[in-house]
N, C-alpha and C positions, 0 to 999 in steps of 0.2 A: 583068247582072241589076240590077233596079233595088235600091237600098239599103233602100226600105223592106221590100220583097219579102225582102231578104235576111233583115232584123232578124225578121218575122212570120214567115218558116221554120225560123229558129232556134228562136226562142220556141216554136213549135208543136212542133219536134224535142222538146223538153227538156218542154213538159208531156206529148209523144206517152211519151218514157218513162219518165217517172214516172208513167202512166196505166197503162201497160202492167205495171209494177211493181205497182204497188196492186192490179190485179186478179187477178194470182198470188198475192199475198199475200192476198187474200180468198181466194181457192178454196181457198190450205191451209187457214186458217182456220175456211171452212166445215166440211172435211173434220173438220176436229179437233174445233174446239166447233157443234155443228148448232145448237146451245140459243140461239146469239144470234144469228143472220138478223138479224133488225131492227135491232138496234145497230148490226150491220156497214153498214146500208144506207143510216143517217142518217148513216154517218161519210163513204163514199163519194160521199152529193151534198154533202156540205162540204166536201171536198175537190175537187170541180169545178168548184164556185162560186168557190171560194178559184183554181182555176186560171186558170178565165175572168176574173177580176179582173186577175190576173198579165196575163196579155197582150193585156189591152186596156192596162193600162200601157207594158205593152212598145210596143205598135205608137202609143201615141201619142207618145214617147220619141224613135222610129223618125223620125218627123214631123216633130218639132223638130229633131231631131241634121243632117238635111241627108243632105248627099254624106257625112261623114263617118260615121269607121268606129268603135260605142266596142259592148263586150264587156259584154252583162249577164248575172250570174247569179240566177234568179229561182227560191226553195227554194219548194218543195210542201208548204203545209200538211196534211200528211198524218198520217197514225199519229206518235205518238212518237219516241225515240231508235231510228235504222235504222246499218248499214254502210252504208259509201261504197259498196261494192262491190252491193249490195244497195236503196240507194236508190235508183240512178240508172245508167243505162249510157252519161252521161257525164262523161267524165276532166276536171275541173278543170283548170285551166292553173297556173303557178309562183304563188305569190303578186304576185312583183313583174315579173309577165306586163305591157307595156301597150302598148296598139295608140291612137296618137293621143295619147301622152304622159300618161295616165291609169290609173292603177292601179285594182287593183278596189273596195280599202278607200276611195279617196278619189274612186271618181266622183260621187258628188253635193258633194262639197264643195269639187271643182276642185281648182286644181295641176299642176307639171307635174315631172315627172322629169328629174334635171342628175346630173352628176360632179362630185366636189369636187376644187377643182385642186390641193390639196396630197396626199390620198392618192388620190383616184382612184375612192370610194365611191361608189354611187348613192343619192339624197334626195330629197325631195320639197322643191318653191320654191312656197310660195304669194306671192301680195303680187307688188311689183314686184321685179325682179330687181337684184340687187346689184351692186357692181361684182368683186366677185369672191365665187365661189359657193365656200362652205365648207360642211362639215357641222359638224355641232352640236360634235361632238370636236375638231375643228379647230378652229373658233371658241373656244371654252376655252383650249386652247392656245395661240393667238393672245395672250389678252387677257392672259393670266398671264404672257407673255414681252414683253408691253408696259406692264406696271406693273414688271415688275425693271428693266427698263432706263430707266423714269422712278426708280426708286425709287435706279439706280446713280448717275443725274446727280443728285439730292438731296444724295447723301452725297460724290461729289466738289465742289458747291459750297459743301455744310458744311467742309470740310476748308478752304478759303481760309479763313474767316474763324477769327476770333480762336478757340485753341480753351483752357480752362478751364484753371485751373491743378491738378495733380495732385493726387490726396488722398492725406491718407498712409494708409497701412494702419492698423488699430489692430485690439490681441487684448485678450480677457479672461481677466486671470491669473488664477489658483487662489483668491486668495486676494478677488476681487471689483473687484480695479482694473483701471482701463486704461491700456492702457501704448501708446507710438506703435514700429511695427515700421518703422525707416528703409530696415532691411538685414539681408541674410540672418545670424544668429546665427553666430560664428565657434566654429571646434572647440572650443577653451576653453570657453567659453559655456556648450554643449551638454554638455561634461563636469560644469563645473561643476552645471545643470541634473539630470542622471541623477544626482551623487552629491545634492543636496539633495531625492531624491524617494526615496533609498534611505537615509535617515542612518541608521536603526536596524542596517543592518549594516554599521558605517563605526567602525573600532576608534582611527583614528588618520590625519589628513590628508598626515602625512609632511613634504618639502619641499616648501612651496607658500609662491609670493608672498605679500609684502603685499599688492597690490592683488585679485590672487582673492581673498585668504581674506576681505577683508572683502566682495567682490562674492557669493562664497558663503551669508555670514552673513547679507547681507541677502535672498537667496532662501528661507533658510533661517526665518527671521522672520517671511516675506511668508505661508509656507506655516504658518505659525504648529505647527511640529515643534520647537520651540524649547523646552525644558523643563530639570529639572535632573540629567538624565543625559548630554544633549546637550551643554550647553554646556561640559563638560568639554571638549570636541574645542577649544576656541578659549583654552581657559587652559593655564600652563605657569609653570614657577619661571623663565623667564625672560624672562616679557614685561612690558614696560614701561605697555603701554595694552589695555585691555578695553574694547570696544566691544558692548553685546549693544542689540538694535534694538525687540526684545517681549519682554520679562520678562513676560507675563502668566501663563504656565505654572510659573514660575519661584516656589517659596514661598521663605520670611522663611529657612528653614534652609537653600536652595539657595544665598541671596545670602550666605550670613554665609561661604560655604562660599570665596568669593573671596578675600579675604584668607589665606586655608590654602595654595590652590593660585596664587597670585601676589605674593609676598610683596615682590618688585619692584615693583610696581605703583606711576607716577605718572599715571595719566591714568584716568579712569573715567565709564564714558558709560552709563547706563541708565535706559531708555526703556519706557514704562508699565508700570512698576516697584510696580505698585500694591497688589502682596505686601509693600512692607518696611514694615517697623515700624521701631518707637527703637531697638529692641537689636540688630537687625540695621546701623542707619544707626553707630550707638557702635563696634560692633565693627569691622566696618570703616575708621573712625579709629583707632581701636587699635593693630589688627591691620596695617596698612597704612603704616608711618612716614616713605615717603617721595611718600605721594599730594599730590600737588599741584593737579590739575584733577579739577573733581566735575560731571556735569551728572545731574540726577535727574528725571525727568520723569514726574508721574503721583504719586509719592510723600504720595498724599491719610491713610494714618492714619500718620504722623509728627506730633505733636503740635506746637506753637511750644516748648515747655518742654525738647523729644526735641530740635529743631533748636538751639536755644541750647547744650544739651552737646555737639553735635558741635562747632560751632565754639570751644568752649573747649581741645576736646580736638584739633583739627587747629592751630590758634592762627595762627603767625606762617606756617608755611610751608605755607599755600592761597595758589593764588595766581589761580585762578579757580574760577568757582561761579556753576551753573546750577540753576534749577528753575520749574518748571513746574505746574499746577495740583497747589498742595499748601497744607496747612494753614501758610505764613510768616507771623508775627505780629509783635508790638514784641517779645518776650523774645528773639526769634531774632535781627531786625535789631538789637540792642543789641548780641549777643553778638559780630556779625561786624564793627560797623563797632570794636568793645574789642578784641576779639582778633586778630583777621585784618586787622590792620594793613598787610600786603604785599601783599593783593589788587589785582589789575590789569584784573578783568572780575566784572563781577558784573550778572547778567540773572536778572530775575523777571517771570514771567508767568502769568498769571491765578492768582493767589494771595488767596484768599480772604479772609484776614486782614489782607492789606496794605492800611497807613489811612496818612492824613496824616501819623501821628503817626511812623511808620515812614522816610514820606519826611524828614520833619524831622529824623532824627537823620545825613543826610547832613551835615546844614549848619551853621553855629558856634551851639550853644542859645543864644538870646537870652534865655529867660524859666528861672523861677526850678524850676520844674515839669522842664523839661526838665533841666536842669544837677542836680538833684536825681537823677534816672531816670539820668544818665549815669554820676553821679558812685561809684555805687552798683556799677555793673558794675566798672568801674576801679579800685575794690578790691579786689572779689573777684579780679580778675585779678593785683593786687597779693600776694595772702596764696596763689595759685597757684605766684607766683613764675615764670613762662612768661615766653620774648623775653630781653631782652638786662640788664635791669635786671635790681636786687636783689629781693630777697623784702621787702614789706613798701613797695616805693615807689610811691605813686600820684599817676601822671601828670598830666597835666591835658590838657583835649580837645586831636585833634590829628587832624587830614580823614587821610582814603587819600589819601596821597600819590602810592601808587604807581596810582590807580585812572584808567585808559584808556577804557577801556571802560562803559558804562551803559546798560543796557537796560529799562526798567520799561514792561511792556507792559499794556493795557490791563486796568488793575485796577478789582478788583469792588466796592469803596466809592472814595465821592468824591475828589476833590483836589482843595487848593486852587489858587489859582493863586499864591498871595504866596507859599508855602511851595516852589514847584518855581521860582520867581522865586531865593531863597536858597539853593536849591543850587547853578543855574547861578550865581549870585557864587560860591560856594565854590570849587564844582570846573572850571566853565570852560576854564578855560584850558590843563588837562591831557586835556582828555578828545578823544579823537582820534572815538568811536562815541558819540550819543548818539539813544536812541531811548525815547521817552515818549508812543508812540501810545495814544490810548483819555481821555488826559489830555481834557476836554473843557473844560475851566475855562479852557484855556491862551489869553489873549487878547494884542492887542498888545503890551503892555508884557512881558512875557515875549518877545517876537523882541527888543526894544531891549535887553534885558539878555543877550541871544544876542550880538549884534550888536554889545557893549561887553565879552563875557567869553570866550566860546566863540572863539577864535582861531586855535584849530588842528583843528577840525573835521572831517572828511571823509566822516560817512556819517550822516545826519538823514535821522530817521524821524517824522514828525510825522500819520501817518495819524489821520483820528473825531479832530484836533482842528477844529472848526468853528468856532469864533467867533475867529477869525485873520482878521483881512481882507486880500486881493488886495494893499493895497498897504502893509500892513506888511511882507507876505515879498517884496514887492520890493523894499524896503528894504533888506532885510537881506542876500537876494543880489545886493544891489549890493554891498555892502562887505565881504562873503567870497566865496573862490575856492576850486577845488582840493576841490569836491566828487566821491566818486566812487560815491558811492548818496546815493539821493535818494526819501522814498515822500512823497508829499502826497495820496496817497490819500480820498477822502471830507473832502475840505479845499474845503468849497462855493464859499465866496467866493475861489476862484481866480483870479484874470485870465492874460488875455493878457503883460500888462505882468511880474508876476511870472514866468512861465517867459522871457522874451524876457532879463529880468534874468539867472536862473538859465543862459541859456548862454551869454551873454555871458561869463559870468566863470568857467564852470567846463566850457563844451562841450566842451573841448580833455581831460578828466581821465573826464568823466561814464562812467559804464558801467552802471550800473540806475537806471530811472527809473520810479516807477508814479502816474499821473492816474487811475485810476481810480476809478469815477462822478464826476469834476469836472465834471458836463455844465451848472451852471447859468451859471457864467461862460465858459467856456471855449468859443472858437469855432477854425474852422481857422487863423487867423491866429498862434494861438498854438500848434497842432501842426506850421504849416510854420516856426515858428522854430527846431525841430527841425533841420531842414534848411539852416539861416542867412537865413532870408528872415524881414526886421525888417520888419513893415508898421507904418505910424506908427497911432495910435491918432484915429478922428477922433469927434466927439461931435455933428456938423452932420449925419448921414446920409448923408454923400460916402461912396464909395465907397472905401476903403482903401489908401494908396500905400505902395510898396513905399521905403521909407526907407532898407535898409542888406542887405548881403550879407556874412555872416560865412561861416565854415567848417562851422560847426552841430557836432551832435556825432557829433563824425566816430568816437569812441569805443565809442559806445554799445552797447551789446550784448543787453541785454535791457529791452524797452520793455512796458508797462501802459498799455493806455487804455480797458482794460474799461468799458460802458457811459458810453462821451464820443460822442454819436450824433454830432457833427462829422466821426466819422472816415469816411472815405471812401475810394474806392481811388484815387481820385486823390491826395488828403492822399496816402499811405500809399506811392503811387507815386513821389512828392517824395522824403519820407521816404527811404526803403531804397533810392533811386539816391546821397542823400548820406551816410547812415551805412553802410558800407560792413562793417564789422563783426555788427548787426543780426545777431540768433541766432536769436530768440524773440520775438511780438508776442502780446501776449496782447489779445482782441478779443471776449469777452464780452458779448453785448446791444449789437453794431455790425450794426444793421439792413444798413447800406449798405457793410459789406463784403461781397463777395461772391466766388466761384469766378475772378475774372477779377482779383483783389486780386494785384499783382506779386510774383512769384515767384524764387528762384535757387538755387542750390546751398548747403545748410546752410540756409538761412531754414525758420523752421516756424511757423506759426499756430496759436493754443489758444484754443478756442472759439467759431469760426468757424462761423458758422447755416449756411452750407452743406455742411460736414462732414457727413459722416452716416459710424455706428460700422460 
């Protein structure tokens, strides 16, 4: 038969019975509603015209298609929604029926039917054909197990290169600090820890170390639970030294309460203490006769007139004395450099009233004023009768002899410079600690009288003094040795020259060193003399030769270079392969350190821009 014949029998079948359809369904129609004849009659030649449309499509389809065989179905625009069973009495074929590789959804839009060769689905291929036929879920899958395995070889060619140096952990304590977590808390620790989170039911510590109970005390402080029912648990009639770390909870009747409950007591450490008063500080001298170390910190309503009678009434056997932002005046410094003749350390910081006049009474009175102010104290101490003399003898001036130690840290009115010039003559030569950071007056001639008195030295602290220049402290660490702290902190006019000096002659001893913000003078040449690498100094724009190879400081243990932007990890790398020691680098506002800065067992960095908490 010929194909078109074929197609034109089809066609004419399928509108033969939906012809034959429609007019059954008129006849019941009629039967039921008589009243609409005429409606039914205009729907019936609409739907004939719509058929003979239908298959003059069909057979001109028939025409084009050829020898080929393709499957039309052409719907009856007829009545409304009808049953399959009901519209037509012919059987549709599957959906994905195709004769000639054509399905019925997609014969005018071409395509042809395949298998996919990984599951075997049947899909439609428009377009040119691929080199291997996937269906859509296939291809997804494909392409998601071909970015894992690009994504695997990424991460093994990351793994060759350099990889970052570890961070530390860091947690936020209770009390608002951060603290670095190196390693897992040990049993002790942990106890320690639950008993400082439950003190209130805690009657008594029992046998417990020295070294816990003060590690307890200081959790204990941190959590600030520290008050004056508490600190019972740390006093006793037979301890020698009280350490409490915040007295802030702690009133004037709590602290007087020390002296009752430690009658032993030579050592006494307390720490924003900003509860005591005069009568509380007096009693305590009192009450206490064989206290010898006092550090008070915070101690702001103490009046100068309150500190003058403690040291009248502590007298000859203090033998060190600390304090910290408190009201120290001239009546107090009179009272300690007349009576407390035996002192061996005496450290004052940010003390509000300490003046000039203060610092001058270190040094032999020159002026008539002063010998006047001294000579005054020195009888009252006379008509006390205190120390080793009669009642009624007065002395004439005479330096702390026994004084080592000196600490005068950054105080809140001026100082001169001729007047801390005369103390170093004074005491020089005894003083093994000298630290007079904040001193801003302090210029040259002040290192030359360092330089001619200070002889046995070992720990200068010279931070925020700025008008020092480069090459007087080289100077000066030319011709001393045997330092073993060192701050030149905010000491602008730094050089090269001056540190190159500095290890020179005390690398071998050094153990704390802090440069930092030294960044105006200070280049790397003067952080790898660290390391023993002496570059000579050139003023031509030559490039810098390495002139000498010492040992560096092989000591050193904790370095400072907060904001010196010369440091770098290479510097840094120099560094920590020669000092071998190295504990702690503090690295604050060091652009160019970074996550790849050399690393090793025990080394820790603070402030490191790549840290994150």
């Amino acid at each position: 038969m010929d194909p078109n014949d074929r197609a034109r029998g089809n066609a004419a079948g399928r509108a033969g019975g939906r012809s034959k359809g429609a007019d059954e369904e008129g006849a019941e129609t009629e039967n039921a509603e008589p009243d609409h004849e005429e409606t039914q009659d205009v729907e019936e030649e609409t739907a004939d015209s719509a058929l003979a449309a239908d298959m003059q499509h069909a057979e001109d389809q028939a025409q084009e298609a050829g020898p080929s065989t393709v499957t039309v179905q052409i719907k009856a625009k007829g009545k409304g929604k009808r049953k399959k069973d009901e519209e037509s009495d012919y059987e549709p074929e599957d959906e994905m029926t195709v004769r000639g590789g054509l399905n019925r959804s997609s014969a005018r839009k071409g395509g042809r039917m395949h298998d996919c060769d990984m599951c075997g689905k049947r899909f439609l291929v428009r377009g040119e054909m691929p080199d291997q036929l996937l269906c859509a879920a296939c291809r997804r899958s494909k392409d998601k197990a071909s970015a894992a395995d690009a994504a695997s070889v990424a991460r093994r060619a990351r793994t060759v290169q350099k990889k970052p140096a570890a961070r530390h952990k860091m947690r936020k304590t209770e009390g608002g600090l951060l603290e670095f977590e190196a390693e897992l808390p040990t049993l002790q620790n942990l106890c320690v820890r639950a008993i400082a989170r439950h003190l209130d039911q805690v009657d008594s510590f029992g046998e417990v170390s020295g070294p816990s109970l003060d590690r307890l005390n200081r959790i204990i402080s941190k959590l600030r639970v520290l008050d004056a029912q508490t600190m019972r648990l740390f006093m006793g009639a037979d301890r020698t030294s009280v350490t409490l770390y915040d007295c802030t909870r702690i009133d004037a009747a709590g602290l007087r309460r020390i002296s009752d409950e430690c009658p032993m007591l030579e050592r006494l450490d307390l720490q924003f203490c900003g509860r005591m008063d005069g009568a509380s500080l007096l009693a305590l001298a009192q009450g206490l006769p064989k206290l010898q170390h006092v550090r008070l910190d915070g101690a702001f309503l103490v009046r100068d007139t309150e500190w003058a009678a403690f040291f009248r009434e502590a007298g000859g056997r203090l033998r060190s004395f600390s304090a910290a932002f408190a009201g120290f005046g001239p009546q107090a410094m009179r009272a300690l450099v007349t009576h407390c003749v035996n002192i061996e350390s005496l450290r004052l910081a940010e003390c509000s009233d300490f003046d000039d006049d203060c610092l001058a009474m270190l040094a032999v009175p020159i002026t008539e004023y002063e010998e006047a102010e001294q000579e005054a104290e020195r009888k009252l101490r006379a008509e006390t009768g205190k120390g080793k003399h009669a009642v009624g003898t007065v002395l004439s001036w005479q330096p702390l002899a026994q004084l080592r130690v000196l600490e005068l840290q950054r105080p809140h009115k001026p100082m001169v410079c001729t007047t801390a010039r005369r103390v170093v003559r004074a005491l020089g030569a005894q003083l093994r600690v000298l630290d007079m950071s904040g001193f801003r007056d302090l210029d040259d001639g002040f290192m030359g009288d360092m330089g001619d008195h200070a002889t046995s030295l070992q720990e200068l602290a010279l931070a925020s003094c700025d008008s020092i220049t480069g090459d007087a402290m080289a100077a000066f660490f030319a011709r001393r040795n045997g330092f073993t702290r060192v701050d030149l902190g905010r000491c602008y006019m730094l050089t090269d020259n001056a540190v190159q000096e500095l290890v020179r002659h005390s690398g071998a001893t050094l153990r704390h060193l802090s440069l930092n913000s030294v960044d105006d003078s200070l280049t790397q040449n003067g952080l790898l003399a660290l390391a023993g690498q002496m570059f000579e100094q050139c003023t031509s724009g030559k490039e810098p030769r390495l002139a000498e190879q010492t040992l560096g400081c092989v000591g050193l243990e904790v370095l400072d270079v907060s904001w010196v932007r010369s440091t770098t990890d290479n510097v840094l790398e120099t560094v920590v392969s020669q000092c071998k020691r190295l504990a702690s680098i503090s690295v604050y506002g060091c652009g160019s350190v970074s996550a790849f800065a050399p690393v090793r067992p025990g080394l820790k960095y603070v402030g490191r821009e790549c840290d994150t908490l």
